[in-house]
N, C-alpha and C positions, 0 to 999 in steps of 0.2 A: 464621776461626780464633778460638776462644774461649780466656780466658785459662790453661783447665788443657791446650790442645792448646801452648798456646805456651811454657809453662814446662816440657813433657815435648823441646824441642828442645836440642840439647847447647849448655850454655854455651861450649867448648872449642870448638866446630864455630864456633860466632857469632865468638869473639875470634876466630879465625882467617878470616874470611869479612874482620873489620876489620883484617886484615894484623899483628894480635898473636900472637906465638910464645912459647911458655913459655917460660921461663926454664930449668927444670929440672922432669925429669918423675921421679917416684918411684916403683918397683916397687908400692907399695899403692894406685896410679891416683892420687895426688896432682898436681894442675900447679902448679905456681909461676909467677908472670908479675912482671914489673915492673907497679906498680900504673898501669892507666888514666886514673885520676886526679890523678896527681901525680907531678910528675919525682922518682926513685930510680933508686937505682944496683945496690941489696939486695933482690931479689924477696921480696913482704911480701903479695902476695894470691895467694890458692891458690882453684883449684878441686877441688872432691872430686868426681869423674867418677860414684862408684858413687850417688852422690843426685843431682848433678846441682845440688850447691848452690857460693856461691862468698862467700868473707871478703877484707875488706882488711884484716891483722893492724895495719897501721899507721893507718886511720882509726876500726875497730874496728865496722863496718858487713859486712854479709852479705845473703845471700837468692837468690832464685829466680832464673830468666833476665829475667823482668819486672821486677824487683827493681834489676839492674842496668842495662838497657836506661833506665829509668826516671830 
């Protein structure tokens, strides 16, 4: 698998493969999670499902599935 086969895999699908569940999921395919990174209480990183990209509103960092595996 080359790195544009592995960034085309759902971020959403992965957090969930690591036993993370959104927090809140939003009609416009938005997920919210409690950040990975850091104990919160206020879900503060979103994935946006229709790109396939993901933010941590609170560390201010984003990017690809490789991006975050990383």
């Amino acid at each position: 698998m080359n790195c544009k086969e592995a960034n085309q895999k759902s971020i959403v699908g992965f957090l969930e493969s690591q036993g993370i569940s959104p927090a809140i999921t939003t009609v416009s395919g938005k997920y919210w999670y409690c950040s990975p990174f850091r104990a919160e209480k206020t879900p503060s990183f979103s994935v946006l499902l229709l790109k396939n990209i993901w933010y941590d509103h609170g560390a201010g960092i984003g990017g690809s599935l490789i991006d975050l595996v990383c």
